[in-house]
C-alpha positions in Angstrom: -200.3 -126.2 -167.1 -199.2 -124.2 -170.2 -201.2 -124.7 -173.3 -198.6 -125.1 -176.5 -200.2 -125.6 -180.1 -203.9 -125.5 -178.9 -203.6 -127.5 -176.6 -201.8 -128.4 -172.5 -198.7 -130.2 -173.0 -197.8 -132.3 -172.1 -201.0 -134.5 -172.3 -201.5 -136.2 -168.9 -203.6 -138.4 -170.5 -200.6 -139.9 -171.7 -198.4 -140.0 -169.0 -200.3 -139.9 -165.9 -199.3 -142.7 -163.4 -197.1 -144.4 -165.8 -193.6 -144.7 -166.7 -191.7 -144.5 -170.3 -189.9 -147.6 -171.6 -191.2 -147.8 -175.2 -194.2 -145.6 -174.6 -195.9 -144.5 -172.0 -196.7 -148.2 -169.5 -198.4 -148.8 -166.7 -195.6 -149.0 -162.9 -195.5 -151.5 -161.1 -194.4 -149.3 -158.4 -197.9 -147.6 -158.2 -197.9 -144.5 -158.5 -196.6 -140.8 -156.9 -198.6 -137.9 -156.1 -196.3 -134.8 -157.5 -196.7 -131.6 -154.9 -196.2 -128.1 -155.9 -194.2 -126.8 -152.8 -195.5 -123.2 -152.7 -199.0 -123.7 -152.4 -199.1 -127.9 -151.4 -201.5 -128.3 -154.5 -201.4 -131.6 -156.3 -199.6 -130.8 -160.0 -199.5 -134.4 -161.5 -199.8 -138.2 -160.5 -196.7 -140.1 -161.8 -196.0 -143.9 -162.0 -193.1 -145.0 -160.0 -190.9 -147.6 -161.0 -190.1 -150.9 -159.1 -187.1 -153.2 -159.5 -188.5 -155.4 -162.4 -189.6 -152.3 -164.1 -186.4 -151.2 -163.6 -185.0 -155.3 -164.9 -187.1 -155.6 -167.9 -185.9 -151.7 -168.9 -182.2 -152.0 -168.6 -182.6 -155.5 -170.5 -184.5 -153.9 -173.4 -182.0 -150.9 -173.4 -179.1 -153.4 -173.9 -181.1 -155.3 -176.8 -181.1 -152.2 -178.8 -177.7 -150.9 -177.8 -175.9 -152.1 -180.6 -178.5 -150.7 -183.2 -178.1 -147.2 -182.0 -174.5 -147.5 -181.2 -173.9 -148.4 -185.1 -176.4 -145.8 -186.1 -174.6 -142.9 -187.9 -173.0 -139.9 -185.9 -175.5 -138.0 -188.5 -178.7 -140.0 -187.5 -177.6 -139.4 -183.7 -177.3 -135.8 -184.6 -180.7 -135.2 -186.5 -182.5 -136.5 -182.9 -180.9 -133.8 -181.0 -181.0 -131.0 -183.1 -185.1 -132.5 -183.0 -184.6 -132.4 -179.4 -183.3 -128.8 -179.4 -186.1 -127.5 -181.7 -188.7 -129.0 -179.3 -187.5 -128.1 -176.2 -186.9 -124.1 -177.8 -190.5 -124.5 -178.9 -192.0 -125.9 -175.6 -190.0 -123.5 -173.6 -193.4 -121.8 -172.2 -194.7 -125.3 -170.8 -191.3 -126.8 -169.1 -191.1 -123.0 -167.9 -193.9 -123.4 -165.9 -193.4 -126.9 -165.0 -189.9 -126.3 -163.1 -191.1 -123.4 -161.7 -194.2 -125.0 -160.0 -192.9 -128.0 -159.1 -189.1 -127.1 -158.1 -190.4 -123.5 -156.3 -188.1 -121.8 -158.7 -188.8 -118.6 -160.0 -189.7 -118.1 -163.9 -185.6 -117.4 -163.8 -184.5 -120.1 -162.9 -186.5 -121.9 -165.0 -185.2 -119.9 -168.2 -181.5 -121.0 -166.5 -182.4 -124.3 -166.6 -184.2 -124.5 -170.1 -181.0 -122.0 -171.6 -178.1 -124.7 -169.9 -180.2 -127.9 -171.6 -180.3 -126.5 -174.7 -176.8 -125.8 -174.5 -175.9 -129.0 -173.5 -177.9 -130.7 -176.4 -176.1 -128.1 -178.8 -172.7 -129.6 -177.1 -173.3 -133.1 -177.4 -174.3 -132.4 -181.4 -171.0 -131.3 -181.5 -169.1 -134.5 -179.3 -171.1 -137.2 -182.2 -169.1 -135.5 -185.1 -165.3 -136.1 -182.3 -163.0 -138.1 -184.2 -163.4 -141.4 -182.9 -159.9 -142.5 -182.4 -156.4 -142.3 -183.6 -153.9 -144.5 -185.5 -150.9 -146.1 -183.6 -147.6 -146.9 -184.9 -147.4 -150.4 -185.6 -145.2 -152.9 -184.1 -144.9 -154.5 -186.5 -143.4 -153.0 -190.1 -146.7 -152.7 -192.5 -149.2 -153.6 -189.8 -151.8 -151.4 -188.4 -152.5 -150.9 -184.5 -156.1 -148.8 -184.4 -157.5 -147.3 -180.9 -161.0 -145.9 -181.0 -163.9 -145.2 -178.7 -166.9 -147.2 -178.6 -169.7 -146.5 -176.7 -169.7 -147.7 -173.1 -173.5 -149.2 -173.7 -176.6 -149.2 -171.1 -175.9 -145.7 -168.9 -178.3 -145.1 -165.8 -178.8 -141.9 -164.9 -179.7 -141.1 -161.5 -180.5 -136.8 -160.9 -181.6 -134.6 -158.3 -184.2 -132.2 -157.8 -183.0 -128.9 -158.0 -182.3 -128.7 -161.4 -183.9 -131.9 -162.8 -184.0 -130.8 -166.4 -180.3 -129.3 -166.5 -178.5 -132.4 -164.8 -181.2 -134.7 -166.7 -180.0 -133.6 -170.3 -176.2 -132.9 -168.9 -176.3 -136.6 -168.8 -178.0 -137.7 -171.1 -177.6 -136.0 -174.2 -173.8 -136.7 -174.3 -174.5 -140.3 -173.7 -176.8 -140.4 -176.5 -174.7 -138.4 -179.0 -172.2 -141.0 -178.0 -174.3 -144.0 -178.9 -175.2 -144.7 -175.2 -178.8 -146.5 -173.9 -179.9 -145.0 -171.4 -182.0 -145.5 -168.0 -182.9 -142.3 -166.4 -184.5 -142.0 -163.0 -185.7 -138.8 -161.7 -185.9 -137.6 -158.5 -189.3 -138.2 -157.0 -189.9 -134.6 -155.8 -189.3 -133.4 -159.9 -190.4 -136.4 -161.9 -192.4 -134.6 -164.3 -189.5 -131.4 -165.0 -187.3 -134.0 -164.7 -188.4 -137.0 -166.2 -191.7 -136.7 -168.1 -190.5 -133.3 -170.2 -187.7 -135.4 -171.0 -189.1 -138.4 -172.3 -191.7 -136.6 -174.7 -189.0 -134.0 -175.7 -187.1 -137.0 -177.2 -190.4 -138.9 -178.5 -191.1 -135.5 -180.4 -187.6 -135.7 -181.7 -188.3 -139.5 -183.1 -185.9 -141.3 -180.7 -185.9 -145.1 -181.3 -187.9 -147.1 -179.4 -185.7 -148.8 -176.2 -182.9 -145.6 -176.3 -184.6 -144.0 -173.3 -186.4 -145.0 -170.3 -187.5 -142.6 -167.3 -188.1 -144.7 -164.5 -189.2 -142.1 -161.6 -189.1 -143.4 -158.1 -187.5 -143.8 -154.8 -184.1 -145.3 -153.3 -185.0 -148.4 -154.0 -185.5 -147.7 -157.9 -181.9 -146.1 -157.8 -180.8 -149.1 -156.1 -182.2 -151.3 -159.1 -180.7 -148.9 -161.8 -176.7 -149.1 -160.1 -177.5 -152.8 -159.4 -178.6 -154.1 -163.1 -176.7 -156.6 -164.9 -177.2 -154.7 -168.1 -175.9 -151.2 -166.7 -172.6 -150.7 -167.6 -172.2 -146.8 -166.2 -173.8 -144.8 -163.0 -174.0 -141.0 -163.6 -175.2 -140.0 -160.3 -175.8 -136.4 -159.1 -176.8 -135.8 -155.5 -176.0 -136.0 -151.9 -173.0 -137.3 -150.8 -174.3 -140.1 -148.7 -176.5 -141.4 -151.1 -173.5 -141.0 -154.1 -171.6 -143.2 -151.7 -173.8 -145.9 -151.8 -174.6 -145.8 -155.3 -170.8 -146.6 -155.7 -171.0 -149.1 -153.1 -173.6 -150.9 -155.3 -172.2 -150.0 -158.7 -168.5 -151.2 -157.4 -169.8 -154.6 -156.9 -170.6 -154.9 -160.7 -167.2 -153.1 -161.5 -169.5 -151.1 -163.5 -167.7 -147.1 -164.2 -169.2 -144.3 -162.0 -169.5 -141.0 -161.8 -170.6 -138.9 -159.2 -171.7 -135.4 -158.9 -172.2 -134.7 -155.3 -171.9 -132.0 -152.8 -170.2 -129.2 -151.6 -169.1 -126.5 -149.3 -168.0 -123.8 -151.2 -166.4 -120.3 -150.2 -166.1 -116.9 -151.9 -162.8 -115.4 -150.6 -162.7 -112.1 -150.4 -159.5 -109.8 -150.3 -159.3 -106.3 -148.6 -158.8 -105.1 -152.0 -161.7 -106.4 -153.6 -164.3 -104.2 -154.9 -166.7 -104.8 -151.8 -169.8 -104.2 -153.4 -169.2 -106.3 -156.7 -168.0 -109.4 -154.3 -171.0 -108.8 -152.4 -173.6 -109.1 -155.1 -172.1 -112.3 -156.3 -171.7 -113.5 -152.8 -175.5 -112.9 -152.4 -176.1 -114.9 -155.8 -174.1 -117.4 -154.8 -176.0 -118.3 -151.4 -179.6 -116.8 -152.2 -180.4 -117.9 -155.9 -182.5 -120.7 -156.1 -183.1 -120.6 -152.1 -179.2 -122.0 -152.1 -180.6 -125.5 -153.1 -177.2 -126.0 -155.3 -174.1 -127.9 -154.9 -172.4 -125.1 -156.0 -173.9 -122.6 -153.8 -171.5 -120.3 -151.5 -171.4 -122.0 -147.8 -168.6 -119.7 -146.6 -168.2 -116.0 -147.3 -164.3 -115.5 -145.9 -163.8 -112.3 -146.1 -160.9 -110.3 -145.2 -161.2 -108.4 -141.6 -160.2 -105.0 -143.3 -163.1 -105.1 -145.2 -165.6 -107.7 -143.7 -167.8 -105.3 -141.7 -168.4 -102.9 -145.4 -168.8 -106.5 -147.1 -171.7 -107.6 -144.5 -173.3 -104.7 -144.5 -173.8 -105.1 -148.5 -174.6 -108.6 -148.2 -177.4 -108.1 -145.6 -178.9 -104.8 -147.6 -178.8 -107.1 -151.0 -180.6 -110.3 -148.7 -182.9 -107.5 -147.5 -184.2 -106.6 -150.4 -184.6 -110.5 -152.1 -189.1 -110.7 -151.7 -189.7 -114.2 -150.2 -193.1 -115.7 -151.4 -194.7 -117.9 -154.3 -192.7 -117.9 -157.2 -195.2 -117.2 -159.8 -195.7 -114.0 -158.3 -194.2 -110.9 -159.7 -191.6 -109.6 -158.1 -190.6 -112.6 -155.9 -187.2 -113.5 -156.1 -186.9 -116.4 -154.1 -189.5 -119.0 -153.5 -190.0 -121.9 -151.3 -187.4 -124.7 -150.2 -188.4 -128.1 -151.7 -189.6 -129.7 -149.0 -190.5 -129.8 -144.9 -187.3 -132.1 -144.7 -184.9 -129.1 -146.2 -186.5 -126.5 -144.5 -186.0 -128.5 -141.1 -182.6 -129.1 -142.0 -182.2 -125.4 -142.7 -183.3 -124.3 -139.4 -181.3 -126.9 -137.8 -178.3 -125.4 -139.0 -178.8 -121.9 -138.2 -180.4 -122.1 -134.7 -177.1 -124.7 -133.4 -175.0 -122.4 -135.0 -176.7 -119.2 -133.2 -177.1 -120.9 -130.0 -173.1 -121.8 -130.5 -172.4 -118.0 -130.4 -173.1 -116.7 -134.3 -175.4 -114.1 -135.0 -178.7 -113.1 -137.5 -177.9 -110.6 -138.9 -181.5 -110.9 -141.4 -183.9 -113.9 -141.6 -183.0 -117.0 -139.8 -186.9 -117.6 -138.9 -188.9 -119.8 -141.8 -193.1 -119.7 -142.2 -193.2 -123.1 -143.4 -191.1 -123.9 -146.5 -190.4 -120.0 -147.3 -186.9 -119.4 -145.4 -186.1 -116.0 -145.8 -182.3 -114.8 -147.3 -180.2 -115.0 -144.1 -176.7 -113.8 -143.0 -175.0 -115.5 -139.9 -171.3 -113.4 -138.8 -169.2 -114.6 -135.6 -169.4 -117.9 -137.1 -166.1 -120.3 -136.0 -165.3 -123.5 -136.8 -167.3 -125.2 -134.2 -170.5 -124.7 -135.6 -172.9 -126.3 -138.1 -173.2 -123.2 -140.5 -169.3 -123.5 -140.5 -169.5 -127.5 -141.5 -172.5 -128.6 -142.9 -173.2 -128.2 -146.2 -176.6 -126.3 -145.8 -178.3 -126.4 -148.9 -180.9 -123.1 -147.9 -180.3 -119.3 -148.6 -177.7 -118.8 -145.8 -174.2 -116.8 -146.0 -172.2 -117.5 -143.0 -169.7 -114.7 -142.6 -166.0 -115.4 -141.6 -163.1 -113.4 -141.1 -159.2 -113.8 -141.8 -156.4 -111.5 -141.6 -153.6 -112.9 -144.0 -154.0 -115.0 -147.2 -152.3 -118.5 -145.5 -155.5 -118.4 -142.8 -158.0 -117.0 -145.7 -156.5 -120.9 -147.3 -156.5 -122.6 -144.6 -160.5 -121.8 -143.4 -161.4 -122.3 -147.1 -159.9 -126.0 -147.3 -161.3 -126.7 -143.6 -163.8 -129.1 -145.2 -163.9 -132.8 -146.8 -165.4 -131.2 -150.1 -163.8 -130.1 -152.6 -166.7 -129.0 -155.6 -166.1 -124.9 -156.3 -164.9 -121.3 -154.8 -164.7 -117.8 -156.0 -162.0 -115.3 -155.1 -162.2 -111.7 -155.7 -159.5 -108.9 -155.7 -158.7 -106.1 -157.9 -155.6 -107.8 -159.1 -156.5 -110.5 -160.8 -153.0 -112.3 -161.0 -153.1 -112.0 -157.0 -156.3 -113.7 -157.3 -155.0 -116.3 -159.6 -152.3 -117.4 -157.3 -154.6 -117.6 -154.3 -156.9 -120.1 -156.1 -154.3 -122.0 -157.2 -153.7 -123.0 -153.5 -157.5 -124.2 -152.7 -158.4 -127.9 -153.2 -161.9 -127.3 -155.6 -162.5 -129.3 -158.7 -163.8 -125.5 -160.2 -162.7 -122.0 -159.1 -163.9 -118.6 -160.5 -162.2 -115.0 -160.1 -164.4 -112.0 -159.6 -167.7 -114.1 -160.0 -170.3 -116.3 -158.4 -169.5 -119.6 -157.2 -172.4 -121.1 -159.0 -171.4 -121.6 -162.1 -172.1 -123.8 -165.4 -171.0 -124.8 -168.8 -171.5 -127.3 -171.4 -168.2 -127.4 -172.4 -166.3 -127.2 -169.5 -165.4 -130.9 -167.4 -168.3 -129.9 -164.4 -167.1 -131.7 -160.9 -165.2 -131.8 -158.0 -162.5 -133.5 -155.2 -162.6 -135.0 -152.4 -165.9 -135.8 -151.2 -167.7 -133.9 -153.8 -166.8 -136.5 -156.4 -165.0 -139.3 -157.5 -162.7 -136.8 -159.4 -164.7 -138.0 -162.8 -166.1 -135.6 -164.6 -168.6 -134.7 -167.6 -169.3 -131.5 -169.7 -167.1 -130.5 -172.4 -164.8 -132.9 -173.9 -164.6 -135.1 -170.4 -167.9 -136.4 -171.6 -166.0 -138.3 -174.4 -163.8 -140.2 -171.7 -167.1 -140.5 -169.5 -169.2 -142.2 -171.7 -167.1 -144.0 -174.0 -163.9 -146.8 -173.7 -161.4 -147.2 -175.7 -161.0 -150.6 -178.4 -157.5 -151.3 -179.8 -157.3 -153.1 -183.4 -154.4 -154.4 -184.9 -153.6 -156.5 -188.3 -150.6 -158.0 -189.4 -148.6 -156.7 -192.4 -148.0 -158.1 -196.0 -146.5 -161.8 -194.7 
């Protein structure tokens, strides 16, 4: 990989086969051979954690919790802005390592490296919050105190298509906050998503205990929401597999929150500015092969104007260079796996055999899927429904703003949309009507800040969320304090 100061970093000497909990220690999991999905050349060997890796972490994290919770908001501070520095300084090396082993392009993986550092910056400023408020006594001279404590040992659980981002969206909040915390990576992105992570805060002088990256599978995640010591579940993923982490987490009565999918649309007025909805529409389903929750499923566009919008969307998909991702010029790489890009082509070919059309790709060579756009698409097929988590833009048409509604709020999820139109209060009023936890006028459906509450309904979450000041209620409960007055 990358070569920072002299020398590759990170060192696999250090971390090869092993996990972090105080150092870099031996699984007892074994160990994980980490693929790079363009070429299927071995990047790194990781160690994958079993349950009683998982056990004697989360009870080590909840020995030191109440050191670092009574730390200073200061101390606290001074690892993060250390955490910021090194992750500016090794942007070259975790660059390269998202792009290799997510199939990202060197874009994506200067989004990902750009939103964590904004998200550290974020949570520097959540430590300095005021902690809590005074109450009016009930009592005449007492004193009635409410103020947040942290909540204690918080597992992290994270995906793979953006394992740094949703790593330190998580974290760095819940650290800022006074939080331990358990994080597993997904086992497709360990090292972008877990390894970076745990020498980015070793470099930054983190006390020993505060963080453990325990890569593995289902079962590990299993362990994490299952732990005696884990008092909070951050999950990001599927929907299924969020469901069972609350399932598990619910029997502890331990707080959740969960991140999970979606099925978003970009609406699209007849007196929108074609070509600008377009281009977001083709960001929205293309960037990042469409591996995002908050990727556009739908494009509902209005029938006056569908036929100019298609026609844009398939010249902008046409001209989007499939191939390995370290090659100039490409602009999307592979999928992440031979799972996805099965699922992919699932999709599409029900879909077409259902009566929707290709209008570009819709064939893969291996785990390269090409941008595809799919019109006569109804409500009886897969492209329609599923959420399909590949570069595909499913076209469908409405003629009145009630029907443009209804087909957007035709799903269980609830996560993000985008509607454009040249009057923005039109647009304004329109969203107002569709059931997302995020809308966005004139823009992509993809998007993300660190101080904006990131999540969704219905099926796309628990209605929790974290990012901006929702991260205080997320990772923090509330004491209350009173004292008598003078007797």
């Amino acid at each position: 990989m990358s070569v920072d100061g002299g020398r590759t970093w990170p060192d696999a000497a250090e971390w090869t086969g092993k996990i972090y909990s105080e150092g870099w220690r031996t699984a007892e999991g074994g160990t994980r051979r980490v693929v790079e999905p363009a070429t299927g050349e071995p990047l790194a060997e990781v160690g994958l954690a079993a349950p009683s890796d998982v056990e004697r972490a989360a009870a080590r994290a909840a020995r030191v919790a109440s050191e670092w919770a009574a730390a200073t908001a200061s101390d606290r501070v001074d690892v993060l802005i250390r955490a910021e520095r090194a992750l500016r300084e090794r942007s070259g090396s975790v660059r390269e390592w998202i792009v290799r082993e997510t199939g990202g392009v060197p874009a994506k993986g200067d989004y990902e490296i750009a939103a964590g550092l904004a998200q550290l910056r974020h949570a520097i400023g959540i430590a300095s919050q005021p902690p809590g408020e005074v109450l009016v006594p009930q009592v005449p001279g007492g004193t009635s105190l409410a103020w947040r404590v942290p909540v204690g040992v918080v597992g992290v659980i994270t995906p793979w298509n953006a394992p740094l981002l949703f790593a330190m969206r998580a974290l760095a909040p819940a650290l800022a906050l006074g939080n331990t915390v358990l994080l597993k990576p997904d086992p497709l992105t360990p090292v972008s998503g877990g390894v970076l992570v745990a020498q980015l805060f070793a470099e930054a002088g983190l006390p020993g205990g505060v963080l453990h990256v325990l890569p593995g599978d289902a079962a590990t995640g299993r362990a994490v929401a299952a732990d005696r010591h884990v008092a909070m579940i951050s999950f990001t993923g599927s929907t299924g597999a969020g469901r069972e982490v609350a399932r598990i987490a619910g029997e502890g009565l331990k707080r959740v929150s969960l991140e999970l999918g979606g099925k978003n649309s970009i609406v699209v007025l007849e007196d929108a500015d074609v070509e600008a909805a377009a281009a977001a529409g083709a960001i929205s389903s293309f960037g990042y092969q469409g591996q995002a929750c908050v990727a556009a499923g739908r494009h509902v566009v209005h029938a006056d104007v569908v036929e100019e919008y298609t026609e844009a969307l398939v010249r902008l998909a046409k001209a989007l260079p499939v191939g390995d991702p370290r090659d100039e010029g490409v602009a999307l790489g592979p999928v992440i796996s031979e799972r996805q890009a099965a699922r992919i082509a699932r999709i599409v070919d029900a879909s077409v055999d259902a009566g929707a059309r290709v209008l570009t790709g819709g064939t893969r060579a291996g785990l390269f899927y090409p941008p595809t756009v799919l019109d006569r698409v109804d409500r009886s097929m897969p492209a329609f429904h599923e959420e399909i988590f590949g570069p595909v833009a499913p076209v469908v048409p409405f003629r009145s703003e009630d029907e443009a509604v209804e087909i957007a709020n035709d799903t269980a999820y609830g996560l993000t949309a985008a509607v454009h139109s040249r009057s923005v209060p039109r647009a304004s009023t329109l969203a107002q009507r569709l059931r997302t936890g995020m809308i966005h006028i004139n823009d992509v459906s993809a998007k993300d800040a660190a101080n904006a509450p990131f999540g969704g309904m219905g099926i796309s979450g628990n209605t929790s969320r974290i990012g901006g000041t929702a991260s205080l209620e997320a990772f923090t409960q509330w004491r209350w304090m009173t004292a008598p007055g003078p007797s």
